[in-house]
N, C-alpha and C positions, 0 to 999 in steps of 0.2 A: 582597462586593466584586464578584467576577462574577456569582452572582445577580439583584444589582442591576442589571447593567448590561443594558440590551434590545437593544442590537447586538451582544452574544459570545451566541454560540450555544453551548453548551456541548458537543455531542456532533461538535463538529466539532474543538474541543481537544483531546478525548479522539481521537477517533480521525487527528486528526494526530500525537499522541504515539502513537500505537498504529504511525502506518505505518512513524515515524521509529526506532521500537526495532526493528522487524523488519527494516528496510533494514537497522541497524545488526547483526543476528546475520546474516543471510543474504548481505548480500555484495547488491552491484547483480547477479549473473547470473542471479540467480532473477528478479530482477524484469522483467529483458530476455528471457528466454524467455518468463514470463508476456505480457509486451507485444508477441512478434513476430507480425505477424499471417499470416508465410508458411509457418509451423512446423505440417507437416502430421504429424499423429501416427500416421496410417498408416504413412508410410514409416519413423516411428521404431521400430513395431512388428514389421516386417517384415524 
């Protein structure tokens, strides 16, 4: 059925179910540190 079909890409299904499970363990604050782009890791180190 998907197979068939030539406009489902298949590695994009998968990996939308892949991002949708790990939102769903980690919580949105992991993803918003990942995405801040002011988040300077020196001064977290320091």
């Amino acid at each position: 059925m998907i197979e068939n079909d030539s406009d489902i890409i298949e590695e994009e299904i998968i990996m939308t179910r892949m991002t949708a499970v790990m939102g769903a363990h980690t919580g949105p604050g992991i993803w918003g540190i990942a995405a801040c782009p002011v988040l300077d890791h020196q001064k977290l180190r320091s």
